[in-house]
N, CA, C and O atoms as a printed pandas DataFrame, in Angstrom:
     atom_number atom_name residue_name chain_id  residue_number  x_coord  y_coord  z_coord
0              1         N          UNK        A               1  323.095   12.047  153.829
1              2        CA          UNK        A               1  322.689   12.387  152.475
2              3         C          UNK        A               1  322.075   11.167  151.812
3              4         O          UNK        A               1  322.526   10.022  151.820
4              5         N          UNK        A               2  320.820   11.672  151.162
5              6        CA          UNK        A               2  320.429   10.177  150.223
6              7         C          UNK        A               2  320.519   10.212  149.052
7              8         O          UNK        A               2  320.333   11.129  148.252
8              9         N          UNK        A               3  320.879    8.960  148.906
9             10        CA          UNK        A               3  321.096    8.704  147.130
10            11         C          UNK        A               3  320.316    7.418  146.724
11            12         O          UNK        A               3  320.043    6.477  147.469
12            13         N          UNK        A               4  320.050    7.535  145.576
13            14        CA          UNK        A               4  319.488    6.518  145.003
14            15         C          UNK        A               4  320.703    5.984  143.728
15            16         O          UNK        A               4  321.282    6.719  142.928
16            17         N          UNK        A               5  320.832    4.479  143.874
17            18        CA          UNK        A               5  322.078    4.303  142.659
18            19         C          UNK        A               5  321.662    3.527  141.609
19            20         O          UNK        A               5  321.828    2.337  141.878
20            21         N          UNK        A               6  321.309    3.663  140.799
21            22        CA          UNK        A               6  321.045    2.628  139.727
22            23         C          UNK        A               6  322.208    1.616  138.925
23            24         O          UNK        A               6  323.425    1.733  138.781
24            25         N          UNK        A               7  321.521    0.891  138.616
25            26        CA          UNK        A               7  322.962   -0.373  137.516
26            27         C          UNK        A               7  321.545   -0.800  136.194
27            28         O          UNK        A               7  320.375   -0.478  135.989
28            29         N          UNK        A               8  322.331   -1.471  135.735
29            30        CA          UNK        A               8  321.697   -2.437  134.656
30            31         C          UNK        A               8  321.433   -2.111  133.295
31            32         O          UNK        A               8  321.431   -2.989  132.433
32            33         N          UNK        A               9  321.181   -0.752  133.003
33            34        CA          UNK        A               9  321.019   -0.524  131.574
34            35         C          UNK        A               9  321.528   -0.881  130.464
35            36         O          UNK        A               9  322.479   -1.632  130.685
36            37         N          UNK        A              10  321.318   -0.666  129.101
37            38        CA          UNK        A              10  322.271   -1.287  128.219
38            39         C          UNK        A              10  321.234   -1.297  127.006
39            40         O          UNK        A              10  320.037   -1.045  126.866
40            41         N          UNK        A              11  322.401   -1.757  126.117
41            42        CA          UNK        A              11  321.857   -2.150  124.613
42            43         C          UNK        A              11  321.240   -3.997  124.562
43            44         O          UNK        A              11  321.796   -4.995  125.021
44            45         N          UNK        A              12  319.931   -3.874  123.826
45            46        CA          UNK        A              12  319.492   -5.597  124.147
46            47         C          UNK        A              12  318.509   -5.634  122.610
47            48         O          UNK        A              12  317.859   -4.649  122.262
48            49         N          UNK        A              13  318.531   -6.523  122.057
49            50        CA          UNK        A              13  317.789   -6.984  120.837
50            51         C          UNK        A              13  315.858   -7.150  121.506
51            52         O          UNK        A              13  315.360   -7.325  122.618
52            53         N          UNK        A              14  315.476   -7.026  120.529
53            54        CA          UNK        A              14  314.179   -6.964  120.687
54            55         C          UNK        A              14  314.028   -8.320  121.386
55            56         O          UNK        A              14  315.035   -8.991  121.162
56            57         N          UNK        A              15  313.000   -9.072  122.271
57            58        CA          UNK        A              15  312.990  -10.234  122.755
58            59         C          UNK        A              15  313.716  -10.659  124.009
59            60         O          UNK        A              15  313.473  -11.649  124.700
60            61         N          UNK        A              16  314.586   -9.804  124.173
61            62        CA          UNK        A              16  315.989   -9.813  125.022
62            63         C          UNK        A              16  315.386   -9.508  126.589
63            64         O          UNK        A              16  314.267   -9.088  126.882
64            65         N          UNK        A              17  316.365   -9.819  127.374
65            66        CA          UNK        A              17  316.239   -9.340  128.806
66            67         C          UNK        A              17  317.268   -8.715  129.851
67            68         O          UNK        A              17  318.232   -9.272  130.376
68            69         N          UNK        A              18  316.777   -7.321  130.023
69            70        CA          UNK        A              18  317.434   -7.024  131.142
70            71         C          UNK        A              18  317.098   -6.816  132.572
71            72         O          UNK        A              18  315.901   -6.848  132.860
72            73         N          UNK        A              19  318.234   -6.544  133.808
73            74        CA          UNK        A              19  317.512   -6.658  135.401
74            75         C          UNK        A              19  317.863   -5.225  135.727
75            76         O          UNK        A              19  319.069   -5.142  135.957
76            77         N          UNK        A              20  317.212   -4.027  135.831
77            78        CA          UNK        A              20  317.670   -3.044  136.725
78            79         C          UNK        A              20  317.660   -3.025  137.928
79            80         O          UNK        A              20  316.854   -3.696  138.573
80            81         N          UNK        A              21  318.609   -2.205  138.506
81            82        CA          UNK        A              21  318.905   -2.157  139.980
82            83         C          UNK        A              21  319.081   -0.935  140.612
83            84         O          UNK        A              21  319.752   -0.035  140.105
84            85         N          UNK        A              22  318.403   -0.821  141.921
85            86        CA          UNK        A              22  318.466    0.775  142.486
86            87         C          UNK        A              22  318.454    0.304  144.009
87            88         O          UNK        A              22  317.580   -0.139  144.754
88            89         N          UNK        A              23  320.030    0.640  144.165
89            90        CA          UNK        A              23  320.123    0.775  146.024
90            91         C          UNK        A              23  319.941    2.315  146.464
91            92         O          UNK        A              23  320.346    3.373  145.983
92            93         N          UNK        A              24  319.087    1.952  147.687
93            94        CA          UNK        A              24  318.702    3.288  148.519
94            95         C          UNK        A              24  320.225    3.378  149.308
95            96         O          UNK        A              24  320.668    2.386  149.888
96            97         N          UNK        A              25  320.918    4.576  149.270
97            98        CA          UNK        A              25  321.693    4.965  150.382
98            99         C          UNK        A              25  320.631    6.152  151.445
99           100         O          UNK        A              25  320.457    7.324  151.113
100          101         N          UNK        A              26  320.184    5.691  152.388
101          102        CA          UNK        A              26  319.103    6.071  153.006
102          103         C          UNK        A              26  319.349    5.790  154.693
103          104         O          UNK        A              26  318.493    5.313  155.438
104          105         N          UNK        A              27  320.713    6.200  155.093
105          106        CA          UNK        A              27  320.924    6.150  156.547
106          107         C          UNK        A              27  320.009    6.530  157.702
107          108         O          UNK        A              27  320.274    7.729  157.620
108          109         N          UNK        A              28  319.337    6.487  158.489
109          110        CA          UNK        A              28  317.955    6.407  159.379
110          111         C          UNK        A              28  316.490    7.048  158.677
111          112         O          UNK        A              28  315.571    7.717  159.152
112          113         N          UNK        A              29  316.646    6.733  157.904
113          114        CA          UNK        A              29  315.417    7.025  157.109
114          115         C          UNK        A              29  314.085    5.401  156.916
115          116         O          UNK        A              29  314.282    4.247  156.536
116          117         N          UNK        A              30  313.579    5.690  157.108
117          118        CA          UNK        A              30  312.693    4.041  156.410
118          119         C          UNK        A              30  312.680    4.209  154.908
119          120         O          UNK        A              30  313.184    5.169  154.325
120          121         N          UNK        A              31  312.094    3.246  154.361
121          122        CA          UNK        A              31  311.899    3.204  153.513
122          123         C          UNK        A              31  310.427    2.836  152.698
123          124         O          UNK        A              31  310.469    1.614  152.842
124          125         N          UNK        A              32  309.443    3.030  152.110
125          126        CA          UNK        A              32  308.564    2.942  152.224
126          127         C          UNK        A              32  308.246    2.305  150.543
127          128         O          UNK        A              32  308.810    1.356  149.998
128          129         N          UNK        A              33  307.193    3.164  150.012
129          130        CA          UNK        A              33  306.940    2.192  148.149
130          131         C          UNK        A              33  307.864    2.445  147.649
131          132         O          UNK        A              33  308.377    3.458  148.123
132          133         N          UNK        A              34  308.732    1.727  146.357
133          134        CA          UNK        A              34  309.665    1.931  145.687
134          135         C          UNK        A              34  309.063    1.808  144.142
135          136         O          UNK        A              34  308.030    1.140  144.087
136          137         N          UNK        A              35  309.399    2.186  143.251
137          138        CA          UNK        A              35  308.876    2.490  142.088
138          139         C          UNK        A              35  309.567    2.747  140.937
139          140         O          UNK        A              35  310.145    3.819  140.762
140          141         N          UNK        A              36  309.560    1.789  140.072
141          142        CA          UNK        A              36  310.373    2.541  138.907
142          143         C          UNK        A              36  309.309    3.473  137.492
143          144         O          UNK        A              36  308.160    3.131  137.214
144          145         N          UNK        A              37  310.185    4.837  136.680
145          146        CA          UNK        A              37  309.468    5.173  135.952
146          147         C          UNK        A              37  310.253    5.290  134.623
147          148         O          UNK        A              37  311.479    5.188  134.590
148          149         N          UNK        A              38  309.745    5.436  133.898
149          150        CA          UNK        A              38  310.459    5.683  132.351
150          151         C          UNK        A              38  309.823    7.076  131.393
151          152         O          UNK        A              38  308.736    7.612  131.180
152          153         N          UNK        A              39  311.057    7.218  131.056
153          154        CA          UNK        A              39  310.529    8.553  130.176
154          155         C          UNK        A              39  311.567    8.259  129.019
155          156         O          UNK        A              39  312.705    7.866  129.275
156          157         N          UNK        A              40  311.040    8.504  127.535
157          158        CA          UNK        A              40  311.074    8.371  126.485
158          159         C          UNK        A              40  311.448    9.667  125.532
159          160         O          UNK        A              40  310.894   10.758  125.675
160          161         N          UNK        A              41  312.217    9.465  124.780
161          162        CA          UNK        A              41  312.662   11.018  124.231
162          163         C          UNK        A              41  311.088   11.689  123.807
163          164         O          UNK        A              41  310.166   10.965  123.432
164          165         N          UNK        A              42  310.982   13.060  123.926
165          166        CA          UNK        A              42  310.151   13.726  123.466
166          167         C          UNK        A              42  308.446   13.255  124.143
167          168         O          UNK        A              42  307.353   13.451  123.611
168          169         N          UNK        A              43  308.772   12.568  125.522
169          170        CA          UNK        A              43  307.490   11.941  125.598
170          171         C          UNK        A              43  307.622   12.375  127.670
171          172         O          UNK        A              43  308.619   12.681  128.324
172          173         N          UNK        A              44  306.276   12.218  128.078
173          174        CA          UNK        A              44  306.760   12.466  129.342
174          175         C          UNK        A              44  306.893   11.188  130.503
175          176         O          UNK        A              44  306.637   10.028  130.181
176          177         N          UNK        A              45  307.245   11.495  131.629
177          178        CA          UNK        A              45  307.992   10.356  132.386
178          179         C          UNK        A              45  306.845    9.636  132.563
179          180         O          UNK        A              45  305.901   10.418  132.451
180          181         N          UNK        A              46  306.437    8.434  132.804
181          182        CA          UNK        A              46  305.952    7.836  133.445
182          183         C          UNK        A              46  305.977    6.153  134.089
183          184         O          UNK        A              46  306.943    5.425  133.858
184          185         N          UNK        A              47  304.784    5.680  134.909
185          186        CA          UNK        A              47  304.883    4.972  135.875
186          187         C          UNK        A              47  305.140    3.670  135.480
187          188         O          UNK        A              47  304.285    3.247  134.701
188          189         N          UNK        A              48  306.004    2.909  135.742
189          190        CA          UNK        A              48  306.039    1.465  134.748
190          191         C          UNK        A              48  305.155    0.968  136.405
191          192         O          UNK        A              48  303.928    0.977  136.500
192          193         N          UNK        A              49  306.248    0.508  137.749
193          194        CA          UNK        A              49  305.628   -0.351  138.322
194          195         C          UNK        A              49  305.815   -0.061  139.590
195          196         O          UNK        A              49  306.772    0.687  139.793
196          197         N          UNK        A              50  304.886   -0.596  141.028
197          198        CA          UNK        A              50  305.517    0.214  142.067
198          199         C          UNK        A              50  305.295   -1.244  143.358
199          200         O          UNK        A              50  304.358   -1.985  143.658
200          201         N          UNK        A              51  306.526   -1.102  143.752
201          202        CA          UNK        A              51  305.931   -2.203  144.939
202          203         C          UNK        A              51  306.076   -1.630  146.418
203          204         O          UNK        A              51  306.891   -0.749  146.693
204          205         N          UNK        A              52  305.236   -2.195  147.323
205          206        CA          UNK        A              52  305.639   -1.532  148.895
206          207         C          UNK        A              52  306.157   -2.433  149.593
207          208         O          UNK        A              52  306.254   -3.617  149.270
208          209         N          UNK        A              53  306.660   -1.747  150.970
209          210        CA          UNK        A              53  307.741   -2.718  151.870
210          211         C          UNK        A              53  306.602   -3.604  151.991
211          212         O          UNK        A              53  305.768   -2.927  152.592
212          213         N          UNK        A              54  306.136   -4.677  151.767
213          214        CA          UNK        A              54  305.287   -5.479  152.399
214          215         C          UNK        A              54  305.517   -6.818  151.082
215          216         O          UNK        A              54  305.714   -8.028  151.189
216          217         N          UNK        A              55  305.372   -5.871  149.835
217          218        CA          UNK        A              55  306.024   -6.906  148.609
218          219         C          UNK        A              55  304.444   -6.544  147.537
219          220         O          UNK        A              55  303.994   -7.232  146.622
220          221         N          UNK        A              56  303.998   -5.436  148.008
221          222        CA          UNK        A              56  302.717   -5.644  147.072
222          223         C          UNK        A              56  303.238   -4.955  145.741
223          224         O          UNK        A              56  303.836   -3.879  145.717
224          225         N          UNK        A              57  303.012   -5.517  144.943
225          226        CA          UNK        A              57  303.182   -4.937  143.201
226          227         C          UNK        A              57  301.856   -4.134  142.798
227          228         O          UNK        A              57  300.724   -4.133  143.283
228          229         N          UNK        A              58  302.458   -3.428  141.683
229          230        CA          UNK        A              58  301.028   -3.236  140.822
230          231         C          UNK        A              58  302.107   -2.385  139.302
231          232         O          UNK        A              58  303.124   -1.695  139.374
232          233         N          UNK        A              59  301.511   -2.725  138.398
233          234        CA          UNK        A              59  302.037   -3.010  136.888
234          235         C          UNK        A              59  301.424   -1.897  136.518
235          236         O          UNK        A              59  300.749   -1.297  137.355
236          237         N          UNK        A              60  301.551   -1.369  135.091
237          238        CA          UNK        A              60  300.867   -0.442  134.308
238          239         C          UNK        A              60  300.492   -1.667  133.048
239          240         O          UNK        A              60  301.312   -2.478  132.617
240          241         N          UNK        A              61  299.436   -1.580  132.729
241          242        CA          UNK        A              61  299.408   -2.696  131.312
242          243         C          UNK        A              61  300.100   -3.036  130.208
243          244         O          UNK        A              61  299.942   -4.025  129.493
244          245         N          UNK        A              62  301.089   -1.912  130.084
245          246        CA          UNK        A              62  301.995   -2.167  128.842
246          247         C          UNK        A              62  303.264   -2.998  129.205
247          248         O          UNK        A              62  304.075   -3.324  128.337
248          249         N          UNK        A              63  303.413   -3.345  130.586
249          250        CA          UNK        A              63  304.488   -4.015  131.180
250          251         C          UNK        A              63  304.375   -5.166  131.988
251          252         O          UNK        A              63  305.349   -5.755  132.457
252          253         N          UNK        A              64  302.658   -5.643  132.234
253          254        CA          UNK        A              64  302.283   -6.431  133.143
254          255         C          UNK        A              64  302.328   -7.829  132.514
255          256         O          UNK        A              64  301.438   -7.886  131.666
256          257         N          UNK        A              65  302.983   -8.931  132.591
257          258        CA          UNK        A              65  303.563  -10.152  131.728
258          259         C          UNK        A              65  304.777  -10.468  131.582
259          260         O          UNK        A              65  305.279  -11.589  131.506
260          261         N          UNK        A              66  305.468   -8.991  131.524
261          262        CA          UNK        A              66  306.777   -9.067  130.953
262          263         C          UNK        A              66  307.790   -8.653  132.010
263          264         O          UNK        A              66  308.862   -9.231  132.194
264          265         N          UNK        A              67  307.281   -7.436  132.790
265          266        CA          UNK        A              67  308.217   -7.151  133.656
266          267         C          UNK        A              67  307.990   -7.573  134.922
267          268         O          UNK        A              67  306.841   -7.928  135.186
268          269         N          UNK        A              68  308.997   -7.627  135.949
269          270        CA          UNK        A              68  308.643   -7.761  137.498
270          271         C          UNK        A              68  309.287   -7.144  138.173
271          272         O          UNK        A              68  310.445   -7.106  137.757
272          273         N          UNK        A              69  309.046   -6.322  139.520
273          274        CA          UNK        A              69  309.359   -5.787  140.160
274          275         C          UNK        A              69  309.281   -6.410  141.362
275          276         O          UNK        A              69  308.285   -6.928  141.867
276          277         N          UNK        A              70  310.986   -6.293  142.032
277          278        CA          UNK        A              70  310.809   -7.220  143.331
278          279         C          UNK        A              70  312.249   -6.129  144.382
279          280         O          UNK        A              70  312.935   -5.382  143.685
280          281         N          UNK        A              71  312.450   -6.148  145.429
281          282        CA          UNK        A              71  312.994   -5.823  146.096
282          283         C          UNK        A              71  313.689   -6.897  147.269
283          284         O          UNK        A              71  313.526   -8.117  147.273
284          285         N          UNK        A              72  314.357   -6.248  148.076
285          286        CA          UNK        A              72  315.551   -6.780  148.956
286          287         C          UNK        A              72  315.431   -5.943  149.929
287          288         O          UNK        A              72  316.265   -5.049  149.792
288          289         N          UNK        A              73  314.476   -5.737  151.302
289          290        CA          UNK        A              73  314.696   -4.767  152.037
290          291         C          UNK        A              73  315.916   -4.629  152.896
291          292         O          UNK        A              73  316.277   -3.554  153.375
292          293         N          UNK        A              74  316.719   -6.118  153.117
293          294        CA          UNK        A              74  317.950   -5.634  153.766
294          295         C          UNK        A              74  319.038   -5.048  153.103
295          296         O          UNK        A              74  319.902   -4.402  153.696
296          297         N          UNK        A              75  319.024   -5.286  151.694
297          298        CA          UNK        A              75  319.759   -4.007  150.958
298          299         C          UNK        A              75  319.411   -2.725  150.541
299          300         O          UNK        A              75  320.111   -1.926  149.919
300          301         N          UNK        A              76  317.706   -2.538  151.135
301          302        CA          UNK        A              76  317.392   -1.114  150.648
302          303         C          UNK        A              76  317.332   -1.004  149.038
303          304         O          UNK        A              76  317.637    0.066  148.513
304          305         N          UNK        A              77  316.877   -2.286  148.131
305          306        CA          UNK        A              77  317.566   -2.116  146.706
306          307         C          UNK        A              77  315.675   -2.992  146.170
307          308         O          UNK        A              77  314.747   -3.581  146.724
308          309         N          UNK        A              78  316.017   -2.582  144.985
309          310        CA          UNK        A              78  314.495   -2.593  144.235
310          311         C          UNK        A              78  315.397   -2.894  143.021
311          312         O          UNK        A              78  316.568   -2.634  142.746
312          313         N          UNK        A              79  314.443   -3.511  142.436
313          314        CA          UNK        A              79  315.125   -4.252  141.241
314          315         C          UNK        A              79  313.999   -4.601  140.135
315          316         O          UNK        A              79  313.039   -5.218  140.594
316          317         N          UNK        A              80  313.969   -4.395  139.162
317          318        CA          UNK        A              80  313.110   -4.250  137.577
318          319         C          UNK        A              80  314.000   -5.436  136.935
319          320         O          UNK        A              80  315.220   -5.489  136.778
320          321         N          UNK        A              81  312.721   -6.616  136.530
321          322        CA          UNK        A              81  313.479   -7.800  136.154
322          323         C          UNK        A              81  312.717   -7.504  134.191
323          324         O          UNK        A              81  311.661   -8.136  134.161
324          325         N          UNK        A              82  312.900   -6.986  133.143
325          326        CA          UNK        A              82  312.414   -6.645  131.960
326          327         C          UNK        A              82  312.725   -8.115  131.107
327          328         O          UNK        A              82  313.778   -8.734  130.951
328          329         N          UNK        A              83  311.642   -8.322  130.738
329          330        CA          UNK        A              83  312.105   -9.406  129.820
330          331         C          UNK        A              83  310.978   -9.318  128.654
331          332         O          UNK        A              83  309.902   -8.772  128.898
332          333         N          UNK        A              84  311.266   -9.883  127.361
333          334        CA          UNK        A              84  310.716   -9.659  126.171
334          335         C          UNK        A              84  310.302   -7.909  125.665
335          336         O          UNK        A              84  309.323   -7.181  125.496
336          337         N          UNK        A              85  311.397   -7.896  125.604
337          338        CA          UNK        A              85  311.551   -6.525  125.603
338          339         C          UNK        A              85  311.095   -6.118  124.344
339          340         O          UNK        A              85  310.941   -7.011  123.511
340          341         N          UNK        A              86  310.872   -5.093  124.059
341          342        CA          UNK        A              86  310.103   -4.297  123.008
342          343         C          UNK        A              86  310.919   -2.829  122.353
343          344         O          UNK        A              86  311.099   -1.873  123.107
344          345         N          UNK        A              87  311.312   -2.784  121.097
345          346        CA          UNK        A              87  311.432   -1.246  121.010
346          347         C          UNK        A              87  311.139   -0.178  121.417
347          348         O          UNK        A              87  311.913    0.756  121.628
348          349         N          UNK        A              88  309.408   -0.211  121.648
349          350        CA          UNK        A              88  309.191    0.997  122.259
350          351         C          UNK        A              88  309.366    0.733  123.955
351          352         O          UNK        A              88  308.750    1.495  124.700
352          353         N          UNK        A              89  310.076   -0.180  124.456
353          354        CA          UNK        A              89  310.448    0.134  125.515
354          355         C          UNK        A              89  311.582    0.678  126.043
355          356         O          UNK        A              89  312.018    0.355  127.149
356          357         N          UNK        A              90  312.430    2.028  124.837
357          358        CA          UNK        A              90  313.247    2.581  124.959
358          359         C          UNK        A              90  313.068    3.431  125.886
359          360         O          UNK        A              90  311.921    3.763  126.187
360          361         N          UNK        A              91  314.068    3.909  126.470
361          362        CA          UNK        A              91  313.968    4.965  127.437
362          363         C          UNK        A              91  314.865    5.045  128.623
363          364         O          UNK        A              91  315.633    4.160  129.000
364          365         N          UNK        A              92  314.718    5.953  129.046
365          366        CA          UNK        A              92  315.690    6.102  130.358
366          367         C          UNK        A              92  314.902    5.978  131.739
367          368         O          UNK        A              92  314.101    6.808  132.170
368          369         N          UNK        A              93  315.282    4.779  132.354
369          370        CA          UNK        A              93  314.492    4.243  133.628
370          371         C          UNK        A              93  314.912    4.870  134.472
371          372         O          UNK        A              93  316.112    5.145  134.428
372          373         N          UNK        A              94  314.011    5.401  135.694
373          374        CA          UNK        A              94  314.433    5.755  136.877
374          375         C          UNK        A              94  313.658    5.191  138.633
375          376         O          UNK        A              94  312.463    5.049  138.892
376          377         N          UNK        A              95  314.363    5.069  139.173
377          378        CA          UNK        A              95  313.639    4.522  140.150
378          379         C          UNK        A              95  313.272    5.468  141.578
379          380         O          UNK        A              95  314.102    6.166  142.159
380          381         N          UNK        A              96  312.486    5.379  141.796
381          382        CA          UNK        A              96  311.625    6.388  143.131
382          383         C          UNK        A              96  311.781    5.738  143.904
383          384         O          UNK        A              96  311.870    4.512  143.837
384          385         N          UNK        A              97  311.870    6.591  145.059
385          386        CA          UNK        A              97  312.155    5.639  146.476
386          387         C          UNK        A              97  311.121    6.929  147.710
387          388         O          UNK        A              97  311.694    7.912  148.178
388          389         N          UNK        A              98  309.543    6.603  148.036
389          390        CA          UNK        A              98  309.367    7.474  148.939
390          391         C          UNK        A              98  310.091    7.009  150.608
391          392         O          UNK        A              98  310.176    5.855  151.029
392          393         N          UNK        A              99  310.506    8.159  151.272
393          394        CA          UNK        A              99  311.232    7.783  152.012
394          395         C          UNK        A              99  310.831    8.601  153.678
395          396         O          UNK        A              99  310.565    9.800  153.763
396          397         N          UNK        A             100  310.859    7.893  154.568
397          398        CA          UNK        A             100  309.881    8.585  156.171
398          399         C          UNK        A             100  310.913    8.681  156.804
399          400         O          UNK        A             100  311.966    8.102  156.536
400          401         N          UNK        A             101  310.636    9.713  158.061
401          402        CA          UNK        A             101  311.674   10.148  159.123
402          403         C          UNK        A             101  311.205   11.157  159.907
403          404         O          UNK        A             101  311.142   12.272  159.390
404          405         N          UNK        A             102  310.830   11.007  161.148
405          406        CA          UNK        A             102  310.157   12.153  161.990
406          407         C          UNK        A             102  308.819   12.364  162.072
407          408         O          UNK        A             102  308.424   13.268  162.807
408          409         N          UNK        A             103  307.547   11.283  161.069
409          410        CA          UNK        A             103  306.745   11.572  160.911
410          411         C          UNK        A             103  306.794   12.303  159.482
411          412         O          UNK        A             103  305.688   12.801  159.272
412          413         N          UNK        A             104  307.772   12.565  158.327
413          414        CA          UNK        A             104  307.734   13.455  157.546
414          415         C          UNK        A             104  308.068   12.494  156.395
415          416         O          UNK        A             104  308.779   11.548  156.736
416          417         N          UNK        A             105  307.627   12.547  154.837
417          418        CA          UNK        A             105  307.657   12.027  153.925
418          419         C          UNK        A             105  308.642   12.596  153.038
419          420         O          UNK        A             105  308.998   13.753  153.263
420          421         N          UNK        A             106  309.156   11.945  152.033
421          422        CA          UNK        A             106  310.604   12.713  151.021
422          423         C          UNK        A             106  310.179   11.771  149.970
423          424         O          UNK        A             106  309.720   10.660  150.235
424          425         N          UNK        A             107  310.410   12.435  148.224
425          426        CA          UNK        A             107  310.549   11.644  147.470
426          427         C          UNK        A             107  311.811   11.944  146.751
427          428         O          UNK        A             107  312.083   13.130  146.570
428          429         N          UNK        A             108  312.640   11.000  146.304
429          430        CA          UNK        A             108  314.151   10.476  145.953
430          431         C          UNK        A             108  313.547   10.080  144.873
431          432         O          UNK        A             108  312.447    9.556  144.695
432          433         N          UNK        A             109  314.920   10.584  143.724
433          434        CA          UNK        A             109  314.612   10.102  142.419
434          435         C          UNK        A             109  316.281    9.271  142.206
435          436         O          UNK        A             109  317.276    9.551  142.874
436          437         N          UNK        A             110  316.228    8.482  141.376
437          438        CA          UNK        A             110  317.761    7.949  140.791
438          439         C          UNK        A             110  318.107    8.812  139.572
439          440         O          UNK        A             110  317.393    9.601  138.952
440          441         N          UNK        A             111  319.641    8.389  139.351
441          442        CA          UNK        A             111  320.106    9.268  138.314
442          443         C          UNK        A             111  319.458    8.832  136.985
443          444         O          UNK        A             111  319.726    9.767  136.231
444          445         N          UNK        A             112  318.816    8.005  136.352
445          446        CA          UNK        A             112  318.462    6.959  135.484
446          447         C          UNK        A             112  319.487    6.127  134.821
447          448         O          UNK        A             112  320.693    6.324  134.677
448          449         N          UNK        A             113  318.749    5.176  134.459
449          450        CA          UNK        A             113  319.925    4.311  133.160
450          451         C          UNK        A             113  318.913    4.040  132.022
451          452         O          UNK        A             113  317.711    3.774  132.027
452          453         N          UNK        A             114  320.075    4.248  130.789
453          454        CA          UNK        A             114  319.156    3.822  129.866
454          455         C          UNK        A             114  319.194    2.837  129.091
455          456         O          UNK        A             114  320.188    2.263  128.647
456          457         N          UNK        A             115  317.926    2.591  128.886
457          458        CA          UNK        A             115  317.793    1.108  128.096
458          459         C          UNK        A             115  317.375    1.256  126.449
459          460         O          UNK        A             115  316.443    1.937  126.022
460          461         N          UNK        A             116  318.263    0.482  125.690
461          462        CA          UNK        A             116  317.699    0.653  124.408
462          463         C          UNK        A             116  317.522   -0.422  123.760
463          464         O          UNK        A             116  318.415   -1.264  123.664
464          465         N          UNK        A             117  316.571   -0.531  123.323
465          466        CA          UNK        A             117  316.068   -1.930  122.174
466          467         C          UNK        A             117  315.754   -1.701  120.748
467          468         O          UNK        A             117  314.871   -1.090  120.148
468          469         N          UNK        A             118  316.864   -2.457  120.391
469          470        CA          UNK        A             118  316.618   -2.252  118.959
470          471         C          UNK        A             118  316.212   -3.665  118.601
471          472         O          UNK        A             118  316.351   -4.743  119.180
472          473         N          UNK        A             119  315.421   -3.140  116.949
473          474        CA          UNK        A             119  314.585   -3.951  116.319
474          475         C          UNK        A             119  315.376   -5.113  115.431
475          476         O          UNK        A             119  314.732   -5.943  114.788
């Protein structure tokens, strides 16, 4: 069975920094791009940042400066390093994990955590 587990969320002052964390439980499966997304009350989910097993990044502009996305392939774990954080970077983060086996592709979502910044 796969799971995706998240940590890190929380309450943080504007300026502030937090690290999210998402281990793949992903027993003979590979593992392939990992990705975190955010969705915002009343707003729809989307893509903050995505990196592949190789270590390549790529940002969305409202996060590129501030956040980093880096991983650990021997823990199967992807990790969102947020810093200078912003109000409107409220929301509930979740992290994607596409995942191979047999020649066949799967996408895994995490439960989310949420992050809130107040002003």
């Amino acid at each position: 069975q796969v799971q995706l587990v998240e940590s890190g969320g929380g309450l943080v002052q504007a300026g502030g920094s937090l690290r999210l964390s998402c281990k793949a439980h992903a027993n003979s499966f590979s593992i392939n791009d990992m990705r975190w997304y955010r969705q915002a009350p009343g707003k729809q989910r989307e893509l903050v940042a995505t990196i592949s097993t190789g270590g390549g990044t790529k940002y969305v502009d409202f996060v590129k400066g501030r956040f980093t996305i880096s991983r650990d392939n021997a823990e199967n774990t992807v990790y969102l390093q947020m810093d200078s954080l912003k109000p409107e970077d409220t929301a509930v983060y979740y992290c994607y994990a596409e995942l191979g086996r047999d020649g066949r592709l799967y996408a895994y979502w995490g439960q989310g955590t949420q992050v809130t910044v107040s002003s």
